[in-house]
VODO-969798 format. One record per residue: residue in three letters; residue number from 1; x, y, z of N, C-alpha, C in turn. Coordinates in nm, 2 decimals. Layout:
# VODO-969798
<ALA,NUM,<X,Y,Z>,<X,Y,Z>,<X,Y,Z>>
...
END
This chain:
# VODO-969798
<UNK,1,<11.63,4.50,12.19>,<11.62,4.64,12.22>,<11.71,4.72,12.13>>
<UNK,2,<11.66,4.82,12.10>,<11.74,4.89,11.98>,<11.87,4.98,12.06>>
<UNK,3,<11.96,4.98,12.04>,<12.07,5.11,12.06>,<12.05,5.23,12.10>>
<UNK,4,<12.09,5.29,12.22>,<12.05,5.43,12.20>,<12.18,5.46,12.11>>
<UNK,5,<12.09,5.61,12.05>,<12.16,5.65,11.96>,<12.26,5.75,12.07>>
<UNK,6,<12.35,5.84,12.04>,<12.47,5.92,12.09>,<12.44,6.05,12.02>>
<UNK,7,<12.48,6.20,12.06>,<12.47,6.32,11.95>,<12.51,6.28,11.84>>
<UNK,8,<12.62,6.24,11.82>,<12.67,6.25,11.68>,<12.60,6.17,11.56>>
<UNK,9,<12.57,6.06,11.62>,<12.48,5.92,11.55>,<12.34,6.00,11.52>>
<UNK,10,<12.33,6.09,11.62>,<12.16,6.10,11.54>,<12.16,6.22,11.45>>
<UNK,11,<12.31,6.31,11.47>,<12.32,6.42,11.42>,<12.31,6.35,11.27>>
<UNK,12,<12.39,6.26,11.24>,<12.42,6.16,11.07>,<12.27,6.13,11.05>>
<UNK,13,<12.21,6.07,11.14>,<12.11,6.01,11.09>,<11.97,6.14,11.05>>
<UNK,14,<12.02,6.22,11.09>,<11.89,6.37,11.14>,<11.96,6.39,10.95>>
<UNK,15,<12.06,6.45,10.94>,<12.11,6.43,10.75>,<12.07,6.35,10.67>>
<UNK,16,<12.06,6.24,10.75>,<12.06,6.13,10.64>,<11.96,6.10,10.60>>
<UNK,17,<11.86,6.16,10.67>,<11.72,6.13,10.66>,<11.62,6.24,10.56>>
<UNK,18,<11.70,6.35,10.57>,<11.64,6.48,10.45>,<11.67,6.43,10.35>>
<UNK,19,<11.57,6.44,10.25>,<11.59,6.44,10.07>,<11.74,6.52,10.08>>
<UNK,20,<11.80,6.64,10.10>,<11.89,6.73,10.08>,<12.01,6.68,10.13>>
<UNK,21,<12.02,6.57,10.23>,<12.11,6.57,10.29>,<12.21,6.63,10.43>>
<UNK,22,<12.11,6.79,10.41>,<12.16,6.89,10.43>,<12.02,6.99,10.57>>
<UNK,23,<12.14,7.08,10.62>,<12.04,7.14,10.71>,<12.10,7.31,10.75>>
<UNK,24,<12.04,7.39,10.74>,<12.09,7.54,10.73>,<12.03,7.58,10.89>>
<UNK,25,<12.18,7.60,10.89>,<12.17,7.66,11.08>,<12.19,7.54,11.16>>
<UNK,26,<12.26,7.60,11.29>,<12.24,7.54,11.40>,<12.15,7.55,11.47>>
<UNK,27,<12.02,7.63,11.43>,<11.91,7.63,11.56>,<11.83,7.55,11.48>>
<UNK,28,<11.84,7.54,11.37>,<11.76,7.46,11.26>,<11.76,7.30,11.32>>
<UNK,29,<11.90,7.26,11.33>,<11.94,7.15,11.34>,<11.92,7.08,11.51>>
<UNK,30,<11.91,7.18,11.55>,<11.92,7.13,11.72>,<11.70,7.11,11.74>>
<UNK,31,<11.65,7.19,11.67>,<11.52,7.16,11.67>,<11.49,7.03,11.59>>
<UNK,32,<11.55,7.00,11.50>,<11.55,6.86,11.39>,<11.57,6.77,11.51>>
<UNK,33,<11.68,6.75,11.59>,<11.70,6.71,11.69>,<11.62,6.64,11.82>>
<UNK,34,<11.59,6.74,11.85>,<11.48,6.78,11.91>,<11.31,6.71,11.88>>
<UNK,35,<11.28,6.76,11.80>,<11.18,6.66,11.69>,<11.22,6.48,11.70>>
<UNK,36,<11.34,6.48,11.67>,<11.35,6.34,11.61>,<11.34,6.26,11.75>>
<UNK,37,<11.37,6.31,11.88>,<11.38,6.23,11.99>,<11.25,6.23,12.05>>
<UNK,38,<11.13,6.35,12.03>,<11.02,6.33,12.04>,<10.90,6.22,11.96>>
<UNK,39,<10.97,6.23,11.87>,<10.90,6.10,11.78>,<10.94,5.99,11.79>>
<UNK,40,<11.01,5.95,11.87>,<11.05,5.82,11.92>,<11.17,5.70,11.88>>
<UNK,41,<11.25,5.80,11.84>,<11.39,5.80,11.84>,<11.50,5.78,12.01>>
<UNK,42,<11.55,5.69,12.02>,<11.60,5.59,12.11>,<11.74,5.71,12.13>>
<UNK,43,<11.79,5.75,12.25>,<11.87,5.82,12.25>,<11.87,5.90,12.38>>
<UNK,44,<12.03,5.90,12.40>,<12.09,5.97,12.56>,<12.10,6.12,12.51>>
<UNK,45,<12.07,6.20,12.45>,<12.11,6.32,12.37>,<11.95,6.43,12.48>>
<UNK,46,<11.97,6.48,12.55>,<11.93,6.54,12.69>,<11.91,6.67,12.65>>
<UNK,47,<11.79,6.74,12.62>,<11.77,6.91,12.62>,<11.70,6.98,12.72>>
<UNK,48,<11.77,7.08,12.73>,<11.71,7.18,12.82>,<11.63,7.32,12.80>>
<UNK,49,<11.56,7.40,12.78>,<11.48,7.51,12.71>,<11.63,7.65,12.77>>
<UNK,50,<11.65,7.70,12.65>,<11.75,7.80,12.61>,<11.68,7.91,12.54>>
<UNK,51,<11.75,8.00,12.50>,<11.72,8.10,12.45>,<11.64,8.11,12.30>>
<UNK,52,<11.68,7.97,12.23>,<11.63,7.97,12.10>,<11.50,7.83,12.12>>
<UNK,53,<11.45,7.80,12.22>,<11.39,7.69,12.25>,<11.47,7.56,12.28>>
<UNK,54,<11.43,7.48,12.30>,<11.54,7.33,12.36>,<11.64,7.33,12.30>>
<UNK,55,<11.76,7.32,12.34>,<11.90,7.29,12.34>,<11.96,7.22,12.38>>
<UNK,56,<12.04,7.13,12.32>,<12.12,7.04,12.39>,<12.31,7.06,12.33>>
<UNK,57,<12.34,7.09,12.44>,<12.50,7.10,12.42>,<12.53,6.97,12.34>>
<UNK,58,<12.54,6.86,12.38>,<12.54,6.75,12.28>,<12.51,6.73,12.18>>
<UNK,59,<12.46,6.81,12.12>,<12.40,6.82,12.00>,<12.47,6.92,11.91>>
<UNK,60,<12.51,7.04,11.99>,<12.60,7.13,11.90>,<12.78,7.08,11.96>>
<UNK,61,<12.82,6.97,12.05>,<12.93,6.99,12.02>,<12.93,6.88,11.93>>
<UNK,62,<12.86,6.77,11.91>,<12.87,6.66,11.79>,<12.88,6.76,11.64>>
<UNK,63,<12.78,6.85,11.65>,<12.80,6.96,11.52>,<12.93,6.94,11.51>>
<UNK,64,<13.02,7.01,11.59>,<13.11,7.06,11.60>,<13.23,6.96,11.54>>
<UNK,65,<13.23,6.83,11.64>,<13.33,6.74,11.60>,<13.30,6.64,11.47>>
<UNK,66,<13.18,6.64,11.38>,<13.14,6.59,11.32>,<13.23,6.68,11.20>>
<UNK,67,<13.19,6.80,11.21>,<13.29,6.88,11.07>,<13.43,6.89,11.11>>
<UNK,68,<13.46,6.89,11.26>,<13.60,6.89,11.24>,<13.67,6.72,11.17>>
<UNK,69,<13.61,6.62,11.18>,<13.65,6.49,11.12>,<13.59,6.45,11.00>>
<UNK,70,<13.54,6.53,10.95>,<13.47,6.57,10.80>,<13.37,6.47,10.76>>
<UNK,71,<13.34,6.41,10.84>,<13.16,6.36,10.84>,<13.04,6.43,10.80>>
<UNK,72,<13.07,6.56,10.81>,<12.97,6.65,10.82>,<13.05,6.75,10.68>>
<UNK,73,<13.00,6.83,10.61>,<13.05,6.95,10.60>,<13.04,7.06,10.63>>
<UNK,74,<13.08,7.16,10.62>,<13.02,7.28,10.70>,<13.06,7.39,10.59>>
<UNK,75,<12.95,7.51,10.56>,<13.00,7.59,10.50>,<12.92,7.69,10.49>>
<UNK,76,<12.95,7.86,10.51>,<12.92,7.94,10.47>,<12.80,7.99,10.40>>
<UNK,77,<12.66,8.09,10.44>,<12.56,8.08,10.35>,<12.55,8.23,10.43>>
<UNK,78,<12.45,8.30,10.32>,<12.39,8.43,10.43>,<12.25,8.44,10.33>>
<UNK,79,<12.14,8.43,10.41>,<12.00,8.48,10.37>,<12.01,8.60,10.28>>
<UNK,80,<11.98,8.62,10.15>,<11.90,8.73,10.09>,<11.86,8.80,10.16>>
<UNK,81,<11.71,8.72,10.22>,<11.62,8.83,10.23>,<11.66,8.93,10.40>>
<UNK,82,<11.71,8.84,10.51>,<11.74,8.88,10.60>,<11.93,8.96,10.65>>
<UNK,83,<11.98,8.90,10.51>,<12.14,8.93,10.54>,<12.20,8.85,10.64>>
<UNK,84,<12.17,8.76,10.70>,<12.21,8.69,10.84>,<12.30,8.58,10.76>>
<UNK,85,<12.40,8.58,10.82>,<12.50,8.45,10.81>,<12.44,8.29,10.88>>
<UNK,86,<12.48,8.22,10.81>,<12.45,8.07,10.89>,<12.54,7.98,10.84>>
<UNK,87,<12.53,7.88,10.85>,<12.62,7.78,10.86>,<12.49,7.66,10.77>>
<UNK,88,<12.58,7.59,10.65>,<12.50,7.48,10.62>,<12.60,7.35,10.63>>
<UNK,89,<12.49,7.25,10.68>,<12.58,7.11,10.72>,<12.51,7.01,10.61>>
<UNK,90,<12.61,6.96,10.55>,<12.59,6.86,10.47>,<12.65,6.70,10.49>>
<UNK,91,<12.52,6.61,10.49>,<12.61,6.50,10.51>,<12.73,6.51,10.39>>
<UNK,92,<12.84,6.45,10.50>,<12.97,6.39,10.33>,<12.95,6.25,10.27>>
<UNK,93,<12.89,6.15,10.34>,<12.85,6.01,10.31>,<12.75,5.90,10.38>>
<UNK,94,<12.65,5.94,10.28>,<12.57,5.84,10.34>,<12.60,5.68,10.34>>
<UNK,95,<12.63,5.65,10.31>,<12.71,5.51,10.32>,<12.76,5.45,10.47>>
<UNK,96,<12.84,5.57,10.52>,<12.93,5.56,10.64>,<12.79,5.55,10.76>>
<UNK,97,<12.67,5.58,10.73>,<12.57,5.55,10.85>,<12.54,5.42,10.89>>
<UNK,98,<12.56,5.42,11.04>,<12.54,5.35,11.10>,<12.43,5.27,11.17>>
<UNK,99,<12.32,5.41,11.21>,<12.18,5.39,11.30>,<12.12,5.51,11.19>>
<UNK,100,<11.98,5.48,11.15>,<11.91,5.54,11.09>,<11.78,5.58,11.20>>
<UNK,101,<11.69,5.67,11.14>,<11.59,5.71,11.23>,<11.47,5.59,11.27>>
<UNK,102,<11.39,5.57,11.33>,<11.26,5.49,11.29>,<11.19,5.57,11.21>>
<UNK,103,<11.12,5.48,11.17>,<11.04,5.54,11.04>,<10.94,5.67,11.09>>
<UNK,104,<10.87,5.66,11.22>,<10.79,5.73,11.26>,<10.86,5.89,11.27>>
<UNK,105,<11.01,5.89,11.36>,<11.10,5.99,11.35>,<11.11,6.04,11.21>>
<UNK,106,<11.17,5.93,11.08>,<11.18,5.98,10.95>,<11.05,6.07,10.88>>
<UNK,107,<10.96,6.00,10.93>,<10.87,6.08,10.86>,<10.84,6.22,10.96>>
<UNK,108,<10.85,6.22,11.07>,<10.81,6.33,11.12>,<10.92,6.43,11.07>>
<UNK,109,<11.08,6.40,11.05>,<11.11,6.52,11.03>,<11.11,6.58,10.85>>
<UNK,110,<11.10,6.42,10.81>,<11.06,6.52,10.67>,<10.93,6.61,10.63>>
<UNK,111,<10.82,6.55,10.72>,<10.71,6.67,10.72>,<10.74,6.83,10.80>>
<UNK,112,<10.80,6.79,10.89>,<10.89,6.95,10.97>,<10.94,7.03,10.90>>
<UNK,113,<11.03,6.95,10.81>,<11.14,7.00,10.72>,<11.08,7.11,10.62>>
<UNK,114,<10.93,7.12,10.58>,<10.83,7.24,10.53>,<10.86,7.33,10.59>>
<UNK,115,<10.88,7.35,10.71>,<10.86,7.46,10.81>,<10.99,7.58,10.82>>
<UNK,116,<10.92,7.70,10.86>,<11.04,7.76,10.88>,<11.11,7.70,10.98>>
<UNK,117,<11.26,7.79,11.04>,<11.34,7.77,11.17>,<11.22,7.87,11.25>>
<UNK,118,<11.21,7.96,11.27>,<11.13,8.04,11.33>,<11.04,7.95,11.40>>
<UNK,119,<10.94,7.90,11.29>,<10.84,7.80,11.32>,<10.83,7.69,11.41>>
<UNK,120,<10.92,7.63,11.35>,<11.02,7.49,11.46>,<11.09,7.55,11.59>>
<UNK,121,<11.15,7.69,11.62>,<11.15,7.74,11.73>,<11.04,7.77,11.79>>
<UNK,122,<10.92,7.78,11.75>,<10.85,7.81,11.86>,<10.70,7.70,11.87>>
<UNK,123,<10.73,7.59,11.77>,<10.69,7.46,11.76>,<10.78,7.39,11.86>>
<UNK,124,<10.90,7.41,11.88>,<10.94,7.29,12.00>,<10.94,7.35,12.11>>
<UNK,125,<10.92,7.45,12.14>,<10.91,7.56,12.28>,<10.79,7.50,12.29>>
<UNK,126,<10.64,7.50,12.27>,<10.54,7.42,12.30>,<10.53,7.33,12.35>>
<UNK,127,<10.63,7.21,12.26>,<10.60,7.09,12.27>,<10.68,7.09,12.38>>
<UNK,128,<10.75,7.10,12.43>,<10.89,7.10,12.54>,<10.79,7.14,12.67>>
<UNK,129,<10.69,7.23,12.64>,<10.59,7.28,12.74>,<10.50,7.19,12.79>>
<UNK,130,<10.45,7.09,12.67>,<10.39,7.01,12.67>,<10.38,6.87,12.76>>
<UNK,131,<10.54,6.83,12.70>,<10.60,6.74,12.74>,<10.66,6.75,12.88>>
<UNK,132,<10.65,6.89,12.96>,<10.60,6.89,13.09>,<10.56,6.88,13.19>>
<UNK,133,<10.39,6.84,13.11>,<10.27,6.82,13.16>,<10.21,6.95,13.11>>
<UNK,134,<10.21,7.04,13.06>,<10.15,7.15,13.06>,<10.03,7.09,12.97>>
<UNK,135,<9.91,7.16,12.97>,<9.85,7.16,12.86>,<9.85,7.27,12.72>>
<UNK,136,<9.82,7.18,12.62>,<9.83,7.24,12.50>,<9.83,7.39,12.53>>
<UNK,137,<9.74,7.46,12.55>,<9.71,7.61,12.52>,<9.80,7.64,12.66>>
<UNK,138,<9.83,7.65,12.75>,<9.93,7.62,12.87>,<10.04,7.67,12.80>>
<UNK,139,<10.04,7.59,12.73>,<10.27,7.59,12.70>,<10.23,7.68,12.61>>
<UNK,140,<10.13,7.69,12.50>,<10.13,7.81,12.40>,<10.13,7.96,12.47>>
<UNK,141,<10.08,8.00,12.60>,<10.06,8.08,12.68>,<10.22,8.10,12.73>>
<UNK,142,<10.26,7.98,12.81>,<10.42,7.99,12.83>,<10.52,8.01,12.71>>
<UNK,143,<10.45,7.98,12.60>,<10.59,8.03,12.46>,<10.54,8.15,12.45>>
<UNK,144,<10.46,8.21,12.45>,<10.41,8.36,12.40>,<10.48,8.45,12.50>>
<UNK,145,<10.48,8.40,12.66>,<10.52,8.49,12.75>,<10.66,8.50,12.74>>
<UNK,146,<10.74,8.38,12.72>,<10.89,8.34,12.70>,<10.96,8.44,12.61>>
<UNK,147,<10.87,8.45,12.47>,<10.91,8.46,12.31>,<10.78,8.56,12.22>>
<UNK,148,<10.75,8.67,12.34>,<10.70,8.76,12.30>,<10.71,8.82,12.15>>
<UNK,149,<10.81,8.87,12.08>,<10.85,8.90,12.00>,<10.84,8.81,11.83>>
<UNK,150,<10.85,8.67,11.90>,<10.84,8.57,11.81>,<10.68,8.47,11.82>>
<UNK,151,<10.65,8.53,11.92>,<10.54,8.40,11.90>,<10.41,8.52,11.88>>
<UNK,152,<10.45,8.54,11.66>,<10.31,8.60,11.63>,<10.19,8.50,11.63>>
<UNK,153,<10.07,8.55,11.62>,<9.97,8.47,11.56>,<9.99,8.34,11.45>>
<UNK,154,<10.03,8.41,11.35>,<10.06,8.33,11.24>,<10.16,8.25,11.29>>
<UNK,155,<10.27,8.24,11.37>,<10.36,8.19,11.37>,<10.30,8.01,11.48>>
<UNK,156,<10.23,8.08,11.57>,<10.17,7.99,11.64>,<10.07,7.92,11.62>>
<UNK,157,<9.97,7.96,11.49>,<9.93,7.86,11.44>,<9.99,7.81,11.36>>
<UNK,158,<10.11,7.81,11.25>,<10.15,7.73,11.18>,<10.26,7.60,11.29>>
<UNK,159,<10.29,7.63,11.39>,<10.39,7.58,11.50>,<10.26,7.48,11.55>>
<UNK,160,<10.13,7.50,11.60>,<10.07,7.43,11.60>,<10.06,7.32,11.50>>
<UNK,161,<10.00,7.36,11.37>,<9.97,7.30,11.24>,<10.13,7.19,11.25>>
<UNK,162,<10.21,7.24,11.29>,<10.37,7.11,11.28>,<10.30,7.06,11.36>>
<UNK,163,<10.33,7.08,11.49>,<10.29,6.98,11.57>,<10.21,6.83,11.58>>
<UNK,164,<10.06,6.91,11.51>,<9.95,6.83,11.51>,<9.99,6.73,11.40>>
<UNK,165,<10.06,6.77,11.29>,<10.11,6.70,11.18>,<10.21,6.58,11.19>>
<UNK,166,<10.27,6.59,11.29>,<10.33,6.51,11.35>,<10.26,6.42,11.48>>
<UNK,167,<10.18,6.43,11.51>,<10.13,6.38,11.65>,<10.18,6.42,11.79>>
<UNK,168,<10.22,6.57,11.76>,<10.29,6.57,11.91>,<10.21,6.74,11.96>>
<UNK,169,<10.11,6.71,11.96>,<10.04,6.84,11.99>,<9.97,6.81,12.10>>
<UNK,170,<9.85,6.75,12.11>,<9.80,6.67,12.20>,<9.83,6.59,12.29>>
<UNK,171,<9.93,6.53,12.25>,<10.00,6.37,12.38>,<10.13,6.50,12.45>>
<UNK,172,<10.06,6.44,12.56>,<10.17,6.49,12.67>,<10.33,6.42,12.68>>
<UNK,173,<10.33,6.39,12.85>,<10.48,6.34,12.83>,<10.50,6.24,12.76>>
<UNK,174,<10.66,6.20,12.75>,<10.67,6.10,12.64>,<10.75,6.01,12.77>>
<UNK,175,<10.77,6.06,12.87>,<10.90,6.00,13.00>,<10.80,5.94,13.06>>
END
C-alpha cells in the first residue's frame, strides 16, 4: 500500500511534477492540489469549499513552511495585464523528492496546467460539487449561484472542457 502523502510531500511533488518547476499564486497551487488528490493521489491533505473554491489550510501552511526552510522558493511577481501581485513558488531541488505523483495525478495536472487560475477556480468548485453527489449540471448551477461574477459562460465551458480532460467531469464521489 502506497504512503499517504502529508501537505508538504504533495506540495514538492505538485512542483515537481510541472515541466516549470514552478507555480504562480496560492490559489493556483491549492487548486493543483486539489486536482492532484482527485486524480488519485494517496493523501491526508482535507479541503473544504472557501471563498476561492476548495481550500485546504494544510496546504497553504505547508506553502508556508516549505519557503520558510527553503524547499520551496518564493518570490515576487505582479501581472501586466491585471497589475495584481502574486507570489511564485519554485521548487529549489528536485533531487530532495521523496513521493512523486502517480502517473494518472501527473498527467492530470500537466494537462490543467493549460488552464487559467480563474478556470481551475471554477473547475474545482464543480468538481467539489460533484464529488458531493451533485450532478454535473447541479454543481455547475451551484458554482454559478456561489460565483456569480466568475462563472461566465466561457469560463464554464472551458472549466468543463478541464474537467472532462481529465476524467473528473462525469464520475461522482471518489470516498
Amino acid at each position: 500500500m502506497e504512503k499517504l502523502m502529508d501537505a508538504e510531500s504533495l506540495v514538492l511533488a505538485i512542483l515537481d511534477a510541472l515541466p516549470t518547476h514552478e507555480v504562480h499564486g496560492k490559489k493556483r497551487i491549492q487548486k493543483l492540489a486539489f486536482f492532484a488528490v482527485q486524480t488519485g493521489t494517496a493523501s491526508n491533505v482535507r479541503f473544504f469549499l472557501h471563498d476561492f473554491g476548495p481550500f485546504s489550510a494544510d496546504v497553504a501552511n505547508a506553502i508556508d513552511v516549505l519557503s520558510y526552510v527553503g524547499a520551496v522558493s518564493e518570490k515576487e511577481a505582479q501581472s501586466v495585464r491585471t497589475k495584481r501581485h502574486y507570489k511564485v513558488y519554485r521548487l529549489a531541488d528536485s533531487e530532495s523528492i521523496e513521493q512523486h505523483l502517480p502517473s494518472a495525478a501527473l498527467n492530470a495536472l500537466r494537462k490543467l496546467n493549460d488552464y487559467s487560475t480563474i478556470e481551475l477556480e471554477i473547475a474545482s468548485t464543480i468538481r467539489y460539487f460533484i464529488q458531493k453527489g451533485y450532478s454535473p449540471q447541479a454543481a455547475i448551477q451551484e458554482t454559478k449561484e456561489l460565483k456569480p461574477t466568475k462563472a461566465a459562460t466561457r469560463i464554464i465551458e472551458r472549466a468543463k472542457e478541464a474537467l472532462a480532460g481529465v476524467d473528473l467531469y462525469e464520475r461522482g464521489r471518489t470516498d
